[in-house]
N, C-alpha and C positions, 0 to 999 in steps of 0.2 A: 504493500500500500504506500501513497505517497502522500505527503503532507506539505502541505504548501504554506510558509511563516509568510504572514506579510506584515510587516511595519515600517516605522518614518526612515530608519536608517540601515542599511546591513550590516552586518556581524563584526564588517572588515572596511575599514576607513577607504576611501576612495583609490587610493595606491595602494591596495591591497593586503595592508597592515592589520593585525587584530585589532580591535576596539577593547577597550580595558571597559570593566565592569557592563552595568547595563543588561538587558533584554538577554544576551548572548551570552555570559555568563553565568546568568543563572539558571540558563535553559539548555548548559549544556550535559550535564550529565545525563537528563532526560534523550535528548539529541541522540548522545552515543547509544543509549539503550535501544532508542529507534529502531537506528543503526544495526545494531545487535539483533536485533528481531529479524534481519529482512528487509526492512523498510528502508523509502529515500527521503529525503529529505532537501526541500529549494525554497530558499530564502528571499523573499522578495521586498527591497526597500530601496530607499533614493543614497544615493553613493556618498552623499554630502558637498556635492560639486557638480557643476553645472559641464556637461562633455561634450563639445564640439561635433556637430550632426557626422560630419565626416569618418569621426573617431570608434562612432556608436557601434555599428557592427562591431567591430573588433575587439569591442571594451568589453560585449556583453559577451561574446562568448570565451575569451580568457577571465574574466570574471566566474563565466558559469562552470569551465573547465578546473580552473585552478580551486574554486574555492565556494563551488555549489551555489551560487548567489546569482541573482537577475534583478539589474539594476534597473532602477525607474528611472527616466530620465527627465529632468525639468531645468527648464531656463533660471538662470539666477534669479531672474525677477519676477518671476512667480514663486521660486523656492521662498524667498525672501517676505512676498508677503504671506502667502500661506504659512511658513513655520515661523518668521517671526513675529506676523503681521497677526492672524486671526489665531495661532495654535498658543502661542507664546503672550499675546495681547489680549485677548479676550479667554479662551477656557482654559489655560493654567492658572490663571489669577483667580478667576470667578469659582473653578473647581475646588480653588485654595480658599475661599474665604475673603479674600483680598482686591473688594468691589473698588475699591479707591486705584485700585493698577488698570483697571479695568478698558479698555476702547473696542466700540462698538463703529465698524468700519463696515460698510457696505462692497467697496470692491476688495476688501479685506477676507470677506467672506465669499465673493465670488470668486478668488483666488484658492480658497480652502472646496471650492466645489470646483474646481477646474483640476488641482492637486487630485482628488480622491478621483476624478476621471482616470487621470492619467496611471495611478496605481489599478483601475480597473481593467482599462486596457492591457498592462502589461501583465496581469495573472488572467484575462482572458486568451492571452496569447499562447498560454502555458499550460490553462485548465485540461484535465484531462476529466470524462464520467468513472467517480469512485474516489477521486481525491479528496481529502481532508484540509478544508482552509484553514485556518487560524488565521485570524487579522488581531491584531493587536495596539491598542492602545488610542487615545484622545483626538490623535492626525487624524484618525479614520475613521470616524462616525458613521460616513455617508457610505463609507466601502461596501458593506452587506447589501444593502439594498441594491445598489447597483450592480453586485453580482448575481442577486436574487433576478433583479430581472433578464438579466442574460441567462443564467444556467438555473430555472426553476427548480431543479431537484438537488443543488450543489449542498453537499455537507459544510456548515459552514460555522466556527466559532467565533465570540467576540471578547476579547478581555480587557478590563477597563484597570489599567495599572495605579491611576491617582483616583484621589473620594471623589466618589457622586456627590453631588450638594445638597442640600435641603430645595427643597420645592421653595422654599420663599426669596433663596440665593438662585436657583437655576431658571426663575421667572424672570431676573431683572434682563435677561438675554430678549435681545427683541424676538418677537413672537416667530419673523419668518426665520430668525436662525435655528431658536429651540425645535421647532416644529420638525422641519428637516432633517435637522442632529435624529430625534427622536426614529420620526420614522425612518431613518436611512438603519438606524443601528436592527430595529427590528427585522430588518432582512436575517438577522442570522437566527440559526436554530438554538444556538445559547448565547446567552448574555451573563458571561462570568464577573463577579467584583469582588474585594480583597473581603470583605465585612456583610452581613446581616443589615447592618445599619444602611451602609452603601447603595441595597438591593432596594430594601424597603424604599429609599428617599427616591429612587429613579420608578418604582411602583408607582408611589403616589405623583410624580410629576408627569407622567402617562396617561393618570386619572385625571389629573387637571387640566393638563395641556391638548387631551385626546380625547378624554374623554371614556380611554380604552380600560374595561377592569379587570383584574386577574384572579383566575383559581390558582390559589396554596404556587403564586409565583408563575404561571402560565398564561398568556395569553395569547389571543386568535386575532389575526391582524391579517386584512388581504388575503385570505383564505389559507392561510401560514399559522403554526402553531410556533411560539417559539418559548423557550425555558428560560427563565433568571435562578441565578443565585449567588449563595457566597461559596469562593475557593479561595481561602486565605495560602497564600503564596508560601513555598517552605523555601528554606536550602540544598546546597550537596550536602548533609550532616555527616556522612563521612568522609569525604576528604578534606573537611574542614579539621573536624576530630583528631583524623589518622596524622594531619601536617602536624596538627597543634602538639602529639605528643610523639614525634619522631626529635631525634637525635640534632638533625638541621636545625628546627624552631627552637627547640631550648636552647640551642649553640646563640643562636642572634640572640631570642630575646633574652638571657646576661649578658651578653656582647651590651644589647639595650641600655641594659638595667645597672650596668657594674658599676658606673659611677654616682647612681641614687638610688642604692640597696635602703637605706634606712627612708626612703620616703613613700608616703601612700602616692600609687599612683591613678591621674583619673585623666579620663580618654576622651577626647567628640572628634570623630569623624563624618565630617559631611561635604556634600557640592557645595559650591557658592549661589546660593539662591536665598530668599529673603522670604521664604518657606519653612528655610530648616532655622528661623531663631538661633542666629548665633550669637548676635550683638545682646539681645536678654539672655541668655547663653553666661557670656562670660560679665554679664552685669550680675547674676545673681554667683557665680563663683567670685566675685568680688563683694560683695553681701557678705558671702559664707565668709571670707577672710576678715571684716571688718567685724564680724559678731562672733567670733571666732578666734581671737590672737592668738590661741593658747596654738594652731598649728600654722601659724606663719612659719614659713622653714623646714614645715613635715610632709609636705605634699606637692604636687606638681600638676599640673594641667597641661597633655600633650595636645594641640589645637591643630589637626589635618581637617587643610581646607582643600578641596577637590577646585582648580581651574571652572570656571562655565560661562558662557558669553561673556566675553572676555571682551567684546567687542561691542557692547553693548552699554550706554552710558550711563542707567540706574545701579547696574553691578559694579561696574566701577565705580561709584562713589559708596556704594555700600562696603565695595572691599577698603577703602579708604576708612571709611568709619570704624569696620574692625579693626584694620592696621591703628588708630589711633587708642582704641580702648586699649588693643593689646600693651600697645607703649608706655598707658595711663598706668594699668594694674602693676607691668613689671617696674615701673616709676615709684610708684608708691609703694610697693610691698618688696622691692626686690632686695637685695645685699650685696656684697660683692660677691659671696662664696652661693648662693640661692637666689635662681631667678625664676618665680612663680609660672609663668606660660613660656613654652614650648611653642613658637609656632614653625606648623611645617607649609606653607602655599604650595601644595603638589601631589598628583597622584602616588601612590603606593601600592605596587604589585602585590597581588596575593602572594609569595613568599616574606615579602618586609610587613605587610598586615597584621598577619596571623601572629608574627611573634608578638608584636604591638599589642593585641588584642590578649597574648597570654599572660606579658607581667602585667596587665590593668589590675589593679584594685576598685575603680570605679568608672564603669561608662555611663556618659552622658550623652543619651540621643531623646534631645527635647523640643523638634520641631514642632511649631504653630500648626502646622498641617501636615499629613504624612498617608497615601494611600494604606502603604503599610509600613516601611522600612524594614530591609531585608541584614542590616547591620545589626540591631540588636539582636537578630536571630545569628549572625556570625561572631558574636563577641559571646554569646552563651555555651557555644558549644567549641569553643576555640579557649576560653577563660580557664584561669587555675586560682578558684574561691573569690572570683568576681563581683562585684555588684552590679545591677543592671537600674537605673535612672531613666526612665520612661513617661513622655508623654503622653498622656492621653487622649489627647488628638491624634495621635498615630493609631495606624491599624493594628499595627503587633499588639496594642496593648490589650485589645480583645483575647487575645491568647496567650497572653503573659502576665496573668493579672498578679503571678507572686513577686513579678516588681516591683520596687520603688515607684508608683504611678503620683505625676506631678505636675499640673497646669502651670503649660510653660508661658502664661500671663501674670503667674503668680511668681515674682524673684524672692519673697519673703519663704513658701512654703518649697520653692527650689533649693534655696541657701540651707534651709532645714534639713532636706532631702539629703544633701552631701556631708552635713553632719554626720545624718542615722546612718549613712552610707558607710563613711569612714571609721565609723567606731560600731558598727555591726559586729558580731559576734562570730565566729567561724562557723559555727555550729547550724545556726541560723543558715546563714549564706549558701550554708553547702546543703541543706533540705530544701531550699527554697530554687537554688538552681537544679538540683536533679527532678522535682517537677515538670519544671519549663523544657527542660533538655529531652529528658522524657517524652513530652507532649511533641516536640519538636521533631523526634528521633523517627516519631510515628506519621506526620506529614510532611514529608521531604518534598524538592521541586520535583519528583517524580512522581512519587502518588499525587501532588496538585497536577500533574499534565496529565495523568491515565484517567482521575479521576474526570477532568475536561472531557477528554475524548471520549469517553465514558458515557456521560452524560448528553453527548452531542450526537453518538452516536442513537441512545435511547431515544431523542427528539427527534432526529432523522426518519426512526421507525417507525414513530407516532403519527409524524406526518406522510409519508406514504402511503399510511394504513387512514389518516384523513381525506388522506389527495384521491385514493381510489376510490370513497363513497363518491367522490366529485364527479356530478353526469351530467355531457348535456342533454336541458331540456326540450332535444329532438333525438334522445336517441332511442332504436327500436324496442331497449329493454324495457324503455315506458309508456307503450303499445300494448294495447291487449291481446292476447295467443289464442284464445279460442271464440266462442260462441255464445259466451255466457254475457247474462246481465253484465253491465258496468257500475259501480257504486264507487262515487266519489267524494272523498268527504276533505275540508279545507278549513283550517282556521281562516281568523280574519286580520286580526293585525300583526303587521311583519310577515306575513304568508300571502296575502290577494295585495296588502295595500303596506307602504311603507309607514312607519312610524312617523309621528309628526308631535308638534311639540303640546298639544292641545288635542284630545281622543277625539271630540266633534271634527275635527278640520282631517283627519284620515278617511275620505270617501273615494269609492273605486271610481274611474276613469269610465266614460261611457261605454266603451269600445269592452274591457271586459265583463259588464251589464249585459253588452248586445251577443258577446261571445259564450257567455252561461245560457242565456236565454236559446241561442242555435243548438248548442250539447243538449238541452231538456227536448227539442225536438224529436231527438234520436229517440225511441220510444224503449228502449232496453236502458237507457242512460239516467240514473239519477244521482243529483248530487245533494249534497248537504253540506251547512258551514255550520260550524260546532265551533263558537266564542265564547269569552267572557265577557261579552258586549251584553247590555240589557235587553227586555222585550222589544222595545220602542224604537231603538235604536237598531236592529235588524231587521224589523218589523219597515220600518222608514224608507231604510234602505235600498231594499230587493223586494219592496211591494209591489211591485208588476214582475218579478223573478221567479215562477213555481219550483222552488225548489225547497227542502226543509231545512228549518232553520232551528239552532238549537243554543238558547243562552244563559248565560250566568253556568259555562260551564257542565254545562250537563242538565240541570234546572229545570229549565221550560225546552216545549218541542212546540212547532208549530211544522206542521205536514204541511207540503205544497197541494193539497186537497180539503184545506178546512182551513175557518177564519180565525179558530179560538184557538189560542194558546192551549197546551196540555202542560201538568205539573210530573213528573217524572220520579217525584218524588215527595215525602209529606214532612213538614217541623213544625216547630214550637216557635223556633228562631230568638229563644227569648235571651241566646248567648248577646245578640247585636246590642243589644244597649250597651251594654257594658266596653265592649271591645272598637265601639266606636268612639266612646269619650276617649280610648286608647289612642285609637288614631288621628283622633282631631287635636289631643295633647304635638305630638309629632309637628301636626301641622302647624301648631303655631311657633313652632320652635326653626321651624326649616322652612323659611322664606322659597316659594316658586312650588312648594308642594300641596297638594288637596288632597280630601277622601272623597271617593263616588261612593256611595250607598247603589247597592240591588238587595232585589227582594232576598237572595240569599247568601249573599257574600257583601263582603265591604274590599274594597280598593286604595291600599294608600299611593299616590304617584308621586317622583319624584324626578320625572325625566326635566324639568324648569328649574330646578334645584339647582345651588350650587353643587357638582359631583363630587367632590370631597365630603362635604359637608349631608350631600343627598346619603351617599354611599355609608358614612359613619352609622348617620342618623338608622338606617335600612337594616344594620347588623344589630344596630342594640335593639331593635325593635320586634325582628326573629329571636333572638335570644330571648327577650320579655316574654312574646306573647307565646313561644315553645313550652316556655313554665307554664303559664295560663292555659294554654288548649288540653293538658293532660283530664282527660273524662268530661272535659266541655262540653262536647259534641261538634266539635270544629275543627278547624284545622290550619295550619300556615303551609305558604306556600310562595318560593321568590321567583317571581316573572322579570321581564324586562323592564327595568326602575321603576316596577312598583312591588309592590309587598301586597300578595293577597288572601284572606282570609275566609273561609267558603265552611258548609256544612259537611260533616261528612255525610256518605251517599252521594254525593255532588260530583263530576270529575269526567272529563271528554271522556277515556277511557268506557267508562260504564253509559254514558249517553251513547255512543258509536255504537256497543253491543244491541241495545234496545232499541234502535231504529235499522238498524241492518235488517233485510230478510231474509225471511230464512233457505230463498233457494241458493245452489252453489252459484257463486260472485265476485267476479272481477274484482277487487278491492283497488281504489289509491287514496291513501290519505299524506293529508301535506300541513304542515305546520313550523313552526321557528321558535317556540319557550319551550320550557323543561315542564308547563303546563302539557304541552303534544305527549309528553315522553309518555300520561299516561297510556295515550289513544294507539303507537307503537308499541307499548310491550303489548294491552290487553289483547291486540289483534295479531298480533305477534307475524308466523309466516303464511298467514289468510292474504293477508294486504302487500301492495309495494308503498312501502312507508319515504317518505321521503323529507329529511330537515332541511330547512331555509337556512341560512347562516353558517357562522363558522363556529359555535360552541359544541360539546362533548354529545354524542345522540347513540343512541340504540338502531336508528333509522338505516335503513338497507342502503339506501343515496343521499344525494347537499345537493342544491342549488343553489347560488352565490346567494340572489335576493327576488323580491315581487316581482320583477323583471321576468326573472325563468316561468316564474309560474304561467303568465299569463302567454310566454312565448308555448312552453307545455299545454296549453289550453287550445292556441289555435294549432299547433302541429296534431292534436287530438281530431279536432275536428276535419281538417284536411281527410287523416286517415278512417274517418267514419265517411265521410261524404265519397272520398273513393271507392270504399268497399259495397257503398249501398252504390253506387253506380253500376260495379265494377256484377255487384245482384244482379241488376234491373235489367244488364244487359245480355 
């Protein structure tokens, strides 16, 4: 099998160099395992350099030859606005929390949609049926979709390496950016993020923004199923492990350490980005020293600062600003023979790292924001009786909660932090790390990749097993095969007519009026619409329609051969009082919502609602009245934004049985709520059952929406009116 990576950069620097840390490294022990299976494995991202048209053939295939990777190719000044322009200007900041960085650029953004073209095309160029994509990270929002519509059946992951925002952070985006972002990402069959919390915030801003809502993290979008959740990111835990206690590592880190044995020692590694809080960072290890004298002289603070837009004029002055703190601290606290901070300005390979990381006595990774950070998990399992200083805006901290966990807003309960750090107990330290290390040992970066594919692969299959109910409604399987009666029975709304924002203003189109009335001519053909609509309101409707009508769910019947309603069934009804003060409670609390009263059921709607707010309001309301229906005589029931509560005896299912006749018959019934689901199971494999929409059915077919139905309606007719010809002649 072949797996296709695609993200912003590849593996290997444009002149063909590895890329130190990043994407690539921590995906590669997964990689080799691939590898090891069998499997290939092509890398698709932009080289980080804009390559001369001329060059391009020859770049891509000594690229692909030497070192598995297919460059994307883009002009500097597109590179330029798309990655620093809308990736780096607007959703690093806004993802970070950090609305004040924020710009909101229009050709900013059509640059950022011109980019995700360009990555399309070039893994359309490549796709093969059976590949596994992976697209990765924030560049590529738009990537899935636009592969979804070229290759409908492509296996396809999405993983989102920084935090999803809060819904009231990821609204300040103008509406056509979000919108877009949103739906380009649901092209994929999963949608992996570092956290629980991550998942939830991008659920609900789906619900806001779309309107779209989810089962237990699933939703149906464009006739696509696609999966969310959390894959908290792991390590290589063992060759982190196996470096930390070879002969090599403890050779350097005394090499390190030999000339500040007697000092505690305490660690921050990070990029230069104004994400990772370094400047409150070393304000609050300056805190810890002035509340503190007693270890002026006992301690040390190693300060690796990783390079990052170097080029870029907020980070240069930001590195400016550290360089000044660091001068301030070693100024004020230093001695001749002790100088408080260490700074190093530069990458450090994993062999000079890990020993780093083994004499630590305390690390400090206290970013403002952090999708997850994959350092503290290398400093835990690389450390010998370490402490671990963790923000809780990071994602690790979800899974490291026997940390020191420290709001890195707070320098009062930071400076605290490095106190209990430094004068922690061995005994402690060493219970509290084989926890973590433990927890660690058992989600490495390889079960986070198997467990992706894993999951993506299950989605794949769900949707296949979705995509084949999908039929069109012209094809012969939805023709009748013999000579029997026809009986056809139809919900009404979301099934003959679309939803609309007000239940009055949903009325059928004349054309399928005049198309029911030609079917009733066929004199073997009847049909029936089985609603939760009231008498009056069916009654209204298809009063010159002889066909039978059946409402409130089962309730009433009215035959296309008689004027009076029949009762289908007999109550007391004396549940309604009660359960309607219930629902008119709701209503007053949820602006855009009402209750319809029928004679046997009540209706709460809340499709005018706000949808967050509808949706909330809808859950605690199932909950409440699930307590209350117990031996009521009623029952709940969740439709499409509304909430309905009906008798029992009541229910499509049991109205279908009791208006069917009893000779052998053609069956098709068609509907779109999980109200239909009763009227498919009861009639089980009698009927060709068929659900409207894209949510979970028992139904034998899907038709996308009202559209098919009525297209199904006249392809019917066609093929009665030929065959009674086809008689005649």
């Amino acid at each position: 099998m072949r797996l296709i990576l695609v993200s912003n950069r590849l593996p290997v620097q444009w002149d063909g160099t590895p890329s130190v840390g990043g994407l690539a490294t921590g995906l590669s022990s997964f990689l080799t395992h691939w590898n090891q299976m069998g499997n290939e494995v092509l890398w698709v991202g932009w080289p980080g350099k804009s390559i001369p048209d001329k060059e391009q053939k020859h770049y891509s295939e000594s690229m692909l030859e030497d070192h598995g990777t297919v460059p994307v190719f883009l002009k500097q000044k597109l590179a330029d606005s798309f990655y620093n322009g809308f990736c780096n200007k607007t959703l690093w900041p806004l993802f970070h929390y950090f609305t004040s960085h924020c710009e909101y650029s229009d050709s900013n953004f059509d640059s950022y949609i011109e980019a995700n073209e360009k990555f399309a095309e070039t893994v359309s160029e490549i796709y093969q049926p059976g590949d596994w994509v992976w697209v990765h990270d924030y560049h590529l929002f738009l990537l899935p979709g636009m592969l979804r519509t070229r290759f409908p059946n492509i296996s396809l992951s999405f993983f989102l390496h920084i935090p999803f925002p809060t819904f009231e952070i990821f609204r300040l985006m103008p509406e056509r950016f979000r919108t877009k972002i949103l739906q380009g990402v649901l092209g994929a069959d999963l949608i992996g993020f570092h956290t629980q919390s991550y998942t939830q915030y991008f659920l609900r801003s789906l619900l806001r923004c779309l309107g779209l809502e989810n089962e237990r993290g699933i939703l149906y979008y464009q006739n696509h199923l696609t999966k969310t959740g959390a894959f908290p990111m792991g390590i290589h835990v063992e060759k982190f492990a196996d470096y930390a206690n070879s002969k090599d590592c403890k050779k350097i880190s005394l090499e390190i350490s030999k000339n500040d044995k007697n000092l505690k020692h305490i660690l921050s590694v990070d990029r230069l980005d104004y994400t990772k809080g370094v400047l409150q960072r070393l304000s609050a290890f300056e805190l810890f020293l002035k509340q503190n004298p007693s270890w002026i002289g006992k301690c040390k603070l190693t300060l690796v600062l990783v390079p990052s837009r170097t080029d870029v004029s907020t980070y240069q002055s930001m590195k400016r600003s550290i360089d000044e703190k660091i001068g301030s601290i070693n100024g004020s606290f230093g001695t001749l023979d002790w100088t408080p901070i260490l700074y190093q300005y530069k990458g450090f390979p994993f062999e000079e790292l890990v020993p780093l990381y083994k004499k630590t006595n305390v690390m400090l990774v206290t970013p403002y924001r952090d999708g997850m950070n994959l350092v503290a998990k290398e400093f835990l399992v690389s450390q010998d009786n370490g402490v671990l200083i963790l923000s809780e805006m990071a994602g690790a901290a979800a899974e490291l909660p026997e940390a020191i966990l420290v709001n890195p807003n707070d320098l009062n309960g930071m400076a605290n932090a490095i106190l209990e750090a430094v004068e922690m107990d061995i005994t402690e330290i060493i219970e509290r790390n084989k926890i973590m290390v433990t927890r660690l040992s058992e989600n490495t970066v390889k079960n986070w990749a198997e467990k992706i594919y894993s999951e993506t692969d299950s989605a794949v299959k769900e949707n296949l097993t979705f995509q084949t109910k999908s039929i069109s409604p012209q094809s012969e399987l939805l023709l009748p095969k013999g000579k029997n009666p026809i009986f056809i029975i139809f919900d009404y709304d979301g099934t003959l007519v679309n939803f609309e924002s007000l239940p009055h203003m949903a009325v059928p189109k004349e054309k399928l009026i005049n198309d029911l009335k030609n079917l009733q001519e066929f004199k073997d053909v009847s049909i029936a619409i089985i609603s939760g609509r009231d008498k009056s309101f069916l009654e209204k409707t298809f009063i010159k329609t002889p066909i039978h009508l059946v409402a409130e769910h089962g309730a009433w019947h009215l035959p296309p051969d008689k004027s009076k309603w029949e009762s289908l069934f007999f109550s007391s009804g004396e549940w309604k009082t009660q359960i309607k003060k219930h629902l008119n409670e709701f209503t007053k609390r949820v602006p855009g919502s009402f209750t319809e009263e029928k004679e046997f059921s009540l209706v709460w709607h809340f499709r005018n609602a706000d949808p967050d707010i509808g949706l909330n309001a809808a859950r605690e309301m199932l909950d409440e009245l699930s307590q209350l229906s117990s031996n009521q005589g009623f029952f709940v029931q969740r439709g499409n934004k509304i909430i309905e509560v009906r008798e029992y005896g009541t229910g499509k299912g049991k109205a279908a049985l009791k208006i069917l006749p009893t000779q052998e018959t053609d069956i098709f019934v068609f509907g779109d709520d999980t109200t239909d689901e009763d009227m498919f199971k009861d009639l089980n494999d009698s009927a060709v059952s068929v659900k409207i929409g894209k949510s979970e059915t028992i139904a034998k077919y899907r038709f996308k929406n009202p559209e098919d139905v009525s297209i199904w309606i006249e392809s019917l007719l066609t093929y009665l009116k030929e065959n009674k010809n086809a008689k005649s002649t």
